[in-house]
C-alpha positions in Angstrom: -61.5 12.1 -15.8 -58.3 10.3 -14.1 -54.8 12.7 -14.7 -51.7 10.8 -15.4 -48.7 11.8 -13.0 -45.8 12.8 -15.0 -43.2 9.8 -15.1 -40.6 11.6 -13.6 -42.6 12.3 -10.6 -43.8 8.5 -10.3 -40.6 7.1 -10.7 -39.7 9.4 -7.7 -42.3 8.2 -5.7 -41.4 4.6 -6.0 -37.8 5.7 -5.4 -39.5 6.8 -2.1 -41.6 4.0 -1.1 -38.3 1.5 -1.8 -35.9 4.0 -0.2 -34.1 2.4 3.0 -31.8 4.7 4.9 -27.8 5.1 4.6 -26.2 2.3 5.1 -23.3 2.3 7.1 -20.4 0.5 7.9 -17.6 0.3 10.6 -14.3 -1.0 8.3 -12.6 -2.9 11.3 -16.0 -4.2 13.0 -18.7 -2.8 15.5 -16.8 -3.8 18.3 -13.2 -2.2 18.1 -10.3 -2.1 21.3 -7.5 0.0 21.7 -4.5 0.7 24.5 -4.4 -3.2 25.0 -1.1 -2.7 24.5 -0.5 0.9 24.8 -1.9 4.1 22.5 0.3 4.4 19.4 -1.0 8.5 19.5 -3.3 10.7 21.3 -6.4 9.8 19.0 -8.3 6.6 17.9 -9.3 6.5 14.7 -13.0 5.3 13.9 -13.0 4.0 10.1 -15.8 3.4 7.6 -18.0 4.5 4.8 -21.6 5.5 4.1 -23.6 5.1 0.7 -27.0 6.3 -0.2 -28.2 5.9 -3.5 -29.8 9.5 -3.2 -26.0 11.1 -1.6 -25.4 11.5 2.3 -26.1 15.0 3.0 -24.8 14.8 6.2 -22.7 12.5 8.8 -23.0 13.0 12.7 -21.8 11.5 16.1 -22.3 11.4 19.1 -19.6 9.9 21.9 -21.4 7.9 24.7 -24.9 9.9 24.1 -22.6 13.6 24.3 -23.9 16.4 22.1 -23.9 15.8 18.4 -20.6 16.4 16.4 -20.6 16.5 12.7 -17.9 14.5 10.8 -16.1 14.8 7.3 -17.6 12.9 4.4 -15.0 11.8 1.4 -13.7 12.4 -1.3 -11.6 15.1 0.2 -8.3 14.3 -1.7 -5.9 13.8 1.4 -7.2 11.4 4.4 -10.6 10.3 3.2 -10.2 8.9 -0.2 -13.5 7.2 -1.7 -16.7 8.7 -1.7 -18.6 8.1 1.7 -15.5 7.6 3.5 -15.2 8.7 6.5 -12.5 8.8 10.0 -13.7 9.9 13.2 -10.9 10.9 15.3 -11.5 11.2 19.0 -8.9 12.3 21.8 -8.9 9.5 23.8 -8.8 12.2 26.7 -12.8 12.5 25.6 -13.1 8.8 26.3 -13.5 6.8 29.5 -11.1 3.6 30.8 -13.1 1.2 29.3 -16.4 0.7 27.8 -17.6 3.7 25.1 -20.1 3.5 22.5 -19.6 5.8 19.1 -22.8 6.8 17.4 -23.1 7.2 13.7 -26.2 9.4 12.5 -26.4 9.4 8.6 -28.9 11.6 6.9 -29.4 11.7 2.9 -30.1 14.2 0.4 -34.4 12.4 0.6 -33.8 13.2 4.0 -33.6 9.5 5.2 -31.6 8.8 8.0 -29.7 5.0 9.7 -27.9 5.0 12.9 -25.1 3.1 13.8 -23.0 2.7 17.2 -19.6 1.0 17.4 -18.7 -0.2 21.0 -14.7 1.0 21.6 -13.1 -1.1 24.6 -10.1 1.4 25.5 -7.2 0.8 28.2 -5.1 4.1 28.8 -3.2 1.6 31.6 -0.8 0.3 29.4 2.8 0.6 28.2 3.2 -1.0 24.5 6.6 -3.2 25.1 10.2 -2.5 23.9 11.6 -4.4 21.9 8.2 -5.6 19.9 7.7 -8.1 16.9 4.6 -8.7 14.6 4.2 -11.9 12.8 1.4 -11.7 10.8 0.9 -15.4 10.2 -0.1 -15.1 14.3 -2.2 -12.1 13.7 -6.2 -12.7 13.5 -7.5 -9.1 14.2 -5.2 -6.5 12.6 -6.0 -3.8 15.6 -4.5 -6.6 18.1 -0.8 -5.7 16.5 -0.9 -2.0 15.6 -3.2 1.1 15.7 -4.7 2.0 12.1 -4.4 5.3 11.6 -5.9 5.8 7.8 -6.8 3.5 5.2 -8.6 -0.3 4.7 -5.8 -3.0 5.6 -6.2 -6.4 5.5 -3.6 -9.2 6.3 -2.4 -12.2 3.6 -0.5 -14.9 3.6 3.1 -12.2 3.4 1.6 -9.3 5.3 -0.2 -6.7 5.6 -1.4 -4.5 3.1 -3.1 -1.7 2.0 -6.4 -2.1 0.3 -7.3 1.8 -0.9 -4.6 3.3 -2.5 -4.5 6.6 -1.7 -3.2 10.0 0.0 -1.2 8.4 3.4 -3.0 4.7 4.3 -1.1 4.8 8.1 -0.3 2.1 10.7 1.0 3.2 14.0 3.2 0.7 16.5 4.4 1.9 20.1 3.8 4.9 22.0 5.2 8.1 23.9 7.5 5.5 26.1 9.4 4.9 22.8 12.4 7.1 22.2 15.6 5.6 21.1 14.7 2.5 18.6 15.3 0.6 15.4 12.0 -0.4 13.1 12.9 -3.3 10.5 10.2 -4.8 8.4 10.3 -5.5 4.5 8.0 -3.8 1.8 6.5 -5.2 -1.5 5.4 -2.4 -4.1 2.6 -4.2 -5.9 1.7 -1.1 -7.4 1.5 2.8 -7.1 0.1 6.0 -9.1 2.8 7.7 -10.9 3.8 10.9 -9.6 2.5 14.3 -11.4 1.9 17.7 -10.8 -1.8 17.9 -10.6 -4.2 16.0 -7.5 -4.1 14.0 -6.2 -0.4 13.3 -5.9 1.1 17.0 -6.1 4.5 15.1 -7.5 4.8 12.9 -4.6 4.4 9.3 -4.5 6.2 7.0 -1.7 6.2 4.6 1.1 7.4 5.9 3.7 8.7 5.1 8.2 8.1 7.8 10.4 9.8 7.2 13.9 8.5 9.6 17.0 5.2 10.1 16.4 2.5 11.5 18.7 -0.2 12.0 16.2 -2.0 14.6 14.1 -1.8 17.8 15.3 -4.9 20.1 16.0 -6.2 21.9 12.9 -9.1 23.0 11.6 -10.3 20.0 9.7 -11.9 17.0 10.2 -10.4 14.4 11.1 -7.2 16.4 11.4 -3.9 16.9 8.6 -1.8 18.4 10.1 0.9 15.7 10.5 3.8 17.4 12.3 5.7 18.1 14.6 6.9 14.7 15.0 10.3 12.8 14.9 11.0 12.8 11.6 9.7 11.0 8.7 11.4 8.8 6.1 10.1 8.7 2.5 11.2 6.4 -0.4 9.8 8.4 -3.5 8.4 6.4 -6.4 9.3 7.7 -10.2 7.4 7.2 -12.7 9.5 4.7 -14.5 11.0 3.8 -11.0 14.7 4.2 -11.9 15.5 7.0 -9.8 13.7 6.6 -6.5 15.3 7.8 -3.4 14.7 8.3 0.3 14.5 12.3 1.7 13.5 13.0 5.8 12.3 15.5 7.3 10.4 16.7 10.0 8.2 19.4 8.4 8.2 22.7 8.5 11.1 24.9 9.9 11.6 24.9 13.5 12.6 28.3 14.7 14.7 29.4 11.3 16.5 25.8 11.5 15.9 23.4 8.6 15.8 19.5 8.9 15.9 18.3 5.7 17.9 15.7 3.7 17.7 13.4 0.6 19.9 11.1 -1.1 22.4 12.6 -3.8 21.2 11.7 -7.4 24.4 9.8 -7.7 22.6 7.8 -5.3 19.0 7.2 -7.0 18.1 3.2 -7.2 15.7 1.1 -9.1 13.1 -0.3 -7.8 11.5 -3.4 -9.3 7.5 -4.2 -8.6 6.3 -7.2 -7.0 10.3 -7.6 -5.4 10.3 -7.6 -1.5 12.9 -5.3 0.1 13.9 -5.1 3.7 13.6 -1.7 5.3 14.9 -0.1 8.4 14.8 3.1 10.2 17.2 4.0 13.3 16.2 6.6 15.9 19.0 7.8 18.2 19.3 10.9 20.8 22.9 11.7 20.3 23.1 14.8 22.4 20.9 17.3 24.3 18.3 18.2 21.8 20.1 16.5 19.2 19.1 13.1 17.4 20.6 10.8 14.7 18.2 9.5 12.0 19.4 6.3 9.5 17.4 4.5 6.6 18.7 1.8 4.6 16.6 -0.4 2.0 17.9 -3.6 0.3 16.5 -6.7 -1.1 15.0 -8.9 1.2 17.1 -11.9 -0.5 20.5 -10.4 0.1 22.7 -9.4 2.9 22.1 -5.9 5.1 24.7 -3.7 3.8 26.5 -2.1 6.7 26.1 1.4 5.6 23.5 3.7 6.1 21.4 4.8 2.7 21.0 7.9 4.5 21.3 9.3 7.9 21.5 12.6 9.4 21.3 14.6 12.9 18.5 16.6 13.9 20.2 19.3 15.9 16.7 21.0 17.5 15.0 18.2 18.0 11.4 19.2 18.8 9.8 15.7 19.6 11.9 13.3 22.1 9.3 10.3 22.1 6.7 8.4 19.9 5.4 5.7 18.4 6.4 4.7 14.5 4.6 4.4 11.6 4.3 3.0 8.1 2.9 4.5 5.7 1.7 4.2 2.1 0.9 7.5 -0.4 -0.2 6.9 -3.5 1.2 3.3 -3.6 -0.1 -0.4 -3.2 2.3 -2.4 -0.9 2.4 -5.1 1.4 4.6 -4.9 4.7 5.9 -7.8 6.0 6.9 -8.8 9.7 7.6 -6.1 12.0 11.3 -6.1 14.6 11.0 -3.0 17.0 14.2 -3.2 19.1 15.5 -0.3 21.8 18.6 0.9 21.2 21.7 0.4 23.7 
């Protein structure tokens, strides 16, 4: 007499027999350069996401055939935001001038496994130029302009924006050659999620230009968090109703018992409209021996740059004396326009 298998178990088995392996996938392609013209920070950043139908169970790699490393897999609420995401960040000091293959090994929770390798083309020869401009209508391959740091970007007909909206989606421009600099672009909030006490904003919500950056520090994690020291970074912080949004800098925590940390007044609070475009600048300026002057101004893109500073204040312990500069979206949906890096004299 013949035994019918329970359905459970033959619905499992022809979940087997169909079963491929993870599939991966390389966010900015499966050939990738960096350092053509210079290294916005001491890491690249390899950027993608896996997706099993079963779960990934785990997520390796391997730099040109080294010993297996094991990689973050998201959700993780800060720099990998969807499930499956994940960013690799490798010291380029781990990488050789040239030609480098990255090796993605995927297992899932059936125990299936892919592999993937991405080829990396790195130059550590090069300076990136000062004074610098981006026009995006020129720009084919996003990584040809600036180093992605975190996030999926793409580029439209205005700019470039961000495509996940999420915990810090980062774009890096210059390197450690750049000290004393203006960064001018223009910003379009398309939209953004409303700032409140619980995860996954913590009450903060902004777009944000950081100037002097070298990268993420060393932590613990993977791929790194820690985001300071650096220059200083320059938030605009979203409300809810976005009537009283203003800009705050800082560098992080306190350096040696000193504090640097500053927002606008509430007497100064602006409204921001959505879908408006608004020019944006940040001004970096050593002032002194381990002292440096920090100015932000935003103001809409149609009207005249007002002369005076939205903010600005001096760094009197200045920790970080060179780096590249960043944009930066948290929790919000924006475009960035054209890029003006000029050196100032």
């Amino acid at each position: 007499m013949t035994r019918m298998l329970p359905i459970a178990l033959l619905f499992a088995l022809c979940c087997c027999q169909n079963q491929e392996g993870p599939k991966i996938e390389f966010w900015y392609g499966d050939t990738q350069s960096f350092g053509q013209k210079g290294l916005a920070q001491r890491w690249i950043n390899v950027l993608g996401n896996v997706k099993s139908g079963a779960g990934i169970q785990l997520l390796q790699y391997s730099i040109n055939n080294g010993d297996m490393q094991t990689a973050s897999i998201g959700s993780d609420l800060h720099r990998l935001a969807a499930r499956g995401d994940f960013n690799i960040d490798i010291d380029t000091s781990q990488l050789k001038q040239g030609d480098n293959r990255i090796s993605i090994f995927a297992t899932d929770s059936l125990g299936y496994q892919s592999q993937k390798t991405v080829r990396i083309d790195l130059d550590k020869t090069k300076t990136w130029p000062l004074p610098y401009h981006i026009d995006w209508a020129q720009v084919k391959n996003i990584q040809d302009a600036v180093q992605i740091v975190d996030g999926q970007w793409s580029i439209g007909t205005t700019g470039i924006s961000n495509n996940d909206i999420y915990y810090d989606r980062v774009i890096a421009l210059g390197d450690h050659s750049w000290k004393d600099y203006e960064i001018e672009t223009t910003v379009t909030v398309h939209t953004f999620t409303p700032p409140a006490p619980d995860p996954p904003t913590y009450n903060v919500t902004h777009f944000a230009i950081a100037c002097r950056w070298p990268g993420h520090d060393l932590d613990t994690l993977q791929p790194h968090r820690k985001w300071y020291p650096l220059g200083a970074t320059a938030e605009f912080r979203l409300t809810k109703a976005l009537d009283s949004c203003r800009w705050r800098i800082f560098c992080g925590p306190k350096l040696k018992g000193y504090t640097f940390y500053h927002e606008q007044p509430e007497t100064e609070y602006r409204t921001l409209a959505l879908d408006r475009r608004y020019k944006i600048k940040h001004r970096v300026e050593t002032v002194g021996q381990d002292s440096t002057l920090y100015g932000l101004k935003l103001w809409p893109a149609s009207e005249k740059e007002p002369e005076r500073w939205d903010i600005s204040a001096v760094k009197y312990r200045e920790n970080v004396h060179s780096g590249s500069a960043l944009l930066l979206a948290h929790h919000s949906g924006v475009t960035f326009g054209n890029i003006t890096a000029r050196t100032i004299n």
